[in-house]
C-alpha positions, 0 to 999 in steps of 0.5 A: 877849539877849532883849527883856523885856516891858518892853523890847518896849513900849519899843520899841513906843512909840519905833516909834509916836513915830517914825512920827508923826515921820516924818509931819510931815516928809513933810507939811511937806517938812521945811523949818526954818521957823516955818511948821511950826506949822501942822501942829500936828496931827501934831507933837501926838501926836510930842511927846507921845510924847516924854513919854511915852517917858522917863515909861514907862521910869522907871517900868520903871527905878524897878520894876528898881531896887527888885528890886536893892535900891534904896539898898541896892545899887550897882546899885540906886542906879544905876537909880534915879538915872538912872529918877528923871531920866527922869521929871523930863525927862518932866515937863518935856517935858509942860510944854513940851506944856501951853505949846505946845498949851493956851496962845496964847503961845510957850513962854517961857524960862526957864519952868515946864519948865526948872524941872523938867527941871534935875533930870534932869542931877544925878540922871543924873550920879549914876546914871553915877557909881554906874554906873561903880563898877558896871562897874569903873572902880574897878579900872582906877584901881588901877594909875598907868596907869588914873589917867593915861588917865582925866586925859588922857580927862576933860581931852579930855572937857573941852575937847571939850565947852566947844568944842561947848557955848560955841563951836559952839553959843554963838559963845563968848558968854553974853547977859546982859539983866539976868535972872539966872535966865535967867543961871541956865540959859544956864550951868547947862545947859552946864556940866551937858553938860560934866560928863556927857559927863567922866563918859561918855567915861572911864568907858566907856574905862576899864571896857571890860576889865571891861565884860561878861556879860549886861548888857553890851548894856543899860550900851553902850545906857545909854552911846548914850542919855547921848551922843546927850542930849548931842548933842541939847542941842549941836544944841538951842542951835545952832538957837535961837541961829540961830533955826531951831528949831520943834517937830518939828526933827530934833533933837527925833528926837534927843531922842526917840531918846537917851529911848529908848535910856536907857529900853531900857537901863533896862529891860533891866537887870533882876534877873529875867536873872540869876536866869534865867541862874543857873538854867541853870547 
């Protein structure tokens, strides 16, 4: 399958984040301290690229979704939910920017960013949701043998992520110092990985008979971006837990890295394929 002229510049702005990335280990020697504040002058334009990365795929995402329709079609909604949490996370991501390089103080939790990055996980789980009727979950479930694996599989789902989410990277335990709103996201942010990666691991298992054809590259890139978010925030927890996180920590490569994934995706799912496909016919 052939990169779009979206996709290439997808590709282009990952390559470009990636290489400032890179730069910033090599002028720190990557040690997980504090002292990578210092170098503020490379992390600037590597996480800046983290925003911009997510803003140009959903505005490529929103452009695909309306050529299948939009709310009219399946597909459509698909696109649009998961388009529509990229430019949130994006937003958040800019904010997160604004602290870090226009104030004197350090970036505050909870703060402006985590109120607008929530929005990003219920609009992916509802473009999951609609993608999974996409690529055939629906005829999986039609038979008890579907609807068993898909209980075994939510409840593995389940368990793996309260596991990696509240033990490994919480130490089983919610700080409460009296502020319910930071209460409010110690709790919200889990539990939202939890209901993704539910969604993710059966979804993927269950259509795999009916996963195919052209745009079966972009869905598995879509599936790699959700899994890679979702080990990113795991590790993201990790390291502030142990106070080891700064800003250009490898898990930020992370994030950068599942932006890409979910805008390449996105891009590729493209309307203009299938029209080019039914030509050749």
């Amino acid at each position: 399958m052939k990169l779009n002229n979206s996709s290439k510049i997808i590709v282009a702005l990952y390559i470009i984040t990636v290489i400032f990335w890179l730069s910033f280990i090599v002028s720190t020697k990557y040690t997980a301290t504090l002292e990578g504040w210092k170098y503020q002058y490379l992390l600037k334009p590597f996480l800046i690229g983290m925003a911009v990365l997510p803003l140009v795929g959903g505005i490529f995402g929103l452009l695909n979704s309306v050529r299948w329709g939009g709310f009219k079609s399946v597909l459509g909604r698909a696109t649009l939910g998961i388009s529509l949490g990229l430019i949130t996370w994006s937003g958040g991501m800019i904010i997160w920017n604004y602290y870090l390089f226009f104030t004197d103080i350090e970036v505050p939790y909870p703060s402006l960013a985590d109120a607008i990055f929530i929005f990003s996980w219920p609009l992916w789980i509802y473009g999951l949701f609609k993608l999974s009727r996409v690529i055939g979950v629906k005829f999986a479930l039609r038979n008890n043998s579907g609807k068993i694996i898909l209980f075994l599989l939510a409840t593995v789902a389940i368990l793996l992520s309260i596991y990696l989410s509240f033990g490994l990277a919480r130490n089983w335990s919610i700080t409460w110092d009296g502020d319910w709103l930071k209460l409010f996201f110690d709790l919200f942010y889990p539990i939202v990985d939890v209901i993704i990666l539910t969604l993710l691991i059966p979804t993927y298992w269950l259509s795999k008979k009916f996963l195919g054809g052209i745009y079966k590259m972009p869905i598995l890139i879509l599936f790699l971006g959700f899994l890679l978010n979702y080990i990113a925030d795991v590790i993201f927890v990790f390291t502030t837990s142990n106070e080891t996180y700064f800003n250009g920590h490898f898990v930020d490569f992370i994030y950068t890295t599942s932006m890409f994934a979910l805008s390449l995706g996105l891009s590729m799912l493209n309307s203009n394929i299938l029209d080019l496909e039914k030509k050749k016919l």
